[in-house]
C-alpha positions as CSV (number, residue, x, y, z in Angstrom):
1,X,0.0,0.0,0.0
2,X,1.5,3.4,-1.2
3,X,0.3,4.8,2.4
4,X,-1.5,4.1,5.4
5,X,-4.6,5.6,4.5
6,X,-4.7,3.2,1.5
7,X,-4.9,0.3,3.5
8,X,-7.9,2.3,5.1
9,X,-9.4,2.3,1.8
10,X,-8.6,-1.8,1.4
11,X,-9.6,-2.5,5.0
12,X,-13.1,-0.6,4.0
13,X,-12.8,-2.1,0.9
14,X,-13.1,-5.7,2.5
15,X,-15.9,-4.8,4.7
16,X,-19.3,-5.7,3.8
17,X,-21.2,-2.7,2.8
18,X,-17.3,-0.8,3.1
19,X,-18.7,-0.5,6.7
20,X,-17.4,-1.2,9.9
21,X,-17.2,0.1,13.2
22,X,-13.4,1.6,14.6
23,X,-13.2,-1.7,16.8
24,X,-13.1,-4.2,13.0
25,X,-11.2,-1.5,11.1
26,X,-8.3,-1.7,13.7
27,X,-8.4,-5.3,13.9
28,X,-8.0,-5.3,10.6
29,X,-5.2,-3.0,10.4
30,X,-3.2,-5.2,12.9
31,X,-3.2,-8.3,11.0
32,X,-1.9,-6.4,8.0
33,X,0.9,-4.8,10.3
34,X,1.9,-8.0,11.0
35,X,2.2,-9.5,8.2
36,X,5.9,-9.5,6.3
37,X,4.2,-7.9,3.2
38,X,3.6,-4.8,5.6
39,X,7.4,-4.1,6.6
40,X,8.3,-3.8,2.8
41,X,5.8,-0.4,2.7
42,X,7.5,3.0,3.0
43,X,5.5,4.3,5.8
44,X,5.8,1.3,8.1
45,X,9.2,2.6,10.1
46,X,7.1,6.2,10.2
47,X,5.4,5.2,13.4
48,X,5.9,2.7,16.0
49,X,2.2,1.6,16.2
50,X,-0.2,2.8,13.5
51,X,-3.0,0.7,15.1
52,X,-3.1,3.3,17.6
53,X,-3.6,6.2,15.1
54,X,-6.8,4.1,13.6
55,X,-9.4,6.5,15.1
56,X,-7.6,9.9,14.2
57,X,-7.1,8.7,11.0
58,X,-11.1,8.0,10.6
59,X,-11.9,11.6,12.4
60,X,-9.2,13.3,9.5
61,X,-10.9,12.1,6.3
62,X,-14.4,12.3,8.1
63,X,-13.7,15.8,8.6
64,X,-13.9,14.8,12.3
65,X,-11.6,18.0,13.5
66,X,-12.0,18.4,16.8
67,X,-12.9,14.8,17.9
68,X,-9.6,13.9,17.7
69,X,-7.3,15.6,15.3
70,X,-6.8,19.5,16.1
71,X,-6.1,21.1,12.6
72,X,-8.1,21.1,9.4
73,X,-7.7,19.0,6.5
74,X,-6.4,20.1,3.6
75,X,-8.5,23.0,1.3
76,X,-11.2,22.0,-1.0
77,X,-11.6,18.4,1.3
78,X,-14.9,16.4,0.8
79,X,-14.9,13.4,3.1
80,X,-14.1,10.7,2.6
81,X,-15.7,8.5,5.4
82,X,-19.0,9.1,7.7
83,X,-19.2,8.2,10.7
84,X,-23.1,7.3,12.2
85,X,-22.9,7.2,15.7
86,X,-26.3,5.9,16.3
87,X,-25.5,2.5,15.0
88,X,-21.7,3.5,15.8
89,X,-20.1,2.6,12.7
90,X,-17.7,4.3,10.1
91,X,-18.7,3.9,5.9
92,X,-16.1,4.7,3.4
93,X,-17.3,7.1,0.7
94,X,-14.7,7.5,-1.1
95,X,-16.4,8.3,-4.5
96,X,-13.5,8.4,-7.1
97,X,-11.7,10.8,-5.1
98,X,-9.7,8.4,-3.1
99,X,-6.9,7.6,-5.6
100,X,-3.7,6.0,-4.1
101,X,-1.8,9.6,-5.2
102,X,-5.0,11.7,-3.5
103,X,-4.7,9.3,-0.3
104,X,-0.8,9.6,0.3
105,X,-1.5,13.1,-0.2
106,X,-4.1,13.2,2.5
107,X,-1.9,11.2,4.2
108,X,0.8,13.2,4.4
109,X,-0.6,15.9,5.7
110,X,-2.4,14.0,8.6
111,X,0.7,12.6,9.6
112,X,3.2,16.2,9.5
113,X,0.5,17.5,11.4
114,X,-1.0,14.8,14.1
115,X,1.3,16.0,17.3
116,X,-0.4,19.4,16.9
């Protein structure tokens, strides 16, 4: 995956309905961290344990500012993930704007700007 928010997209992608709530998505995200396919990515060494960073990632391209993330995403951003807190799940969007390019893109700026 060219970033971590494209194995988001995957996870999602895997998920029936591309819904799941934060609980399966991180589960999810752990068995692909530990699998030897995962240490070959660029953005593995980047963090120590993206598991952990699951649920600001979801509240960044939900447009979620505040929840969890303290800055804005990046001009112009449509989400691309709702959340729906009455049945408590997150549903990936996406809708052709969610590109591995766009993603590491969004990605990048989530990550230069998470310790805000």
């Amino acid at each position: 995956f060219m970033s971590f928010f494209s194995l988001l997209k995957h996870v999602f992608d895997s998920l029936n309905d591309h819904k799941g709530d934060v609980n399966k998505v991180t589960e999810m995200v752990q068995v692909y961290l530990e699998s030897p396919e995962c240490r070959s990515s660029s953005w593995f060494g980047l963090h120590s344990n993206w598991s952990n960073l699951v649920l600001s990632a979801l509240c960044y391209l939900g447009c979620e500012v505040g929840a969890v993330s303290s800055f804005d995403p990046v001009p112009h951003f449509v989400p691309l993930v709702d959340f729906r807190d009455r049945i408590d799940h997150w549903k990936w969007l996406g809708n052709k704007r969610d590109s591995n390019i766009e993603l590491l893109v969004l990605c990048n700026h989530w990550f230069t700007n998470l310790n805000r």
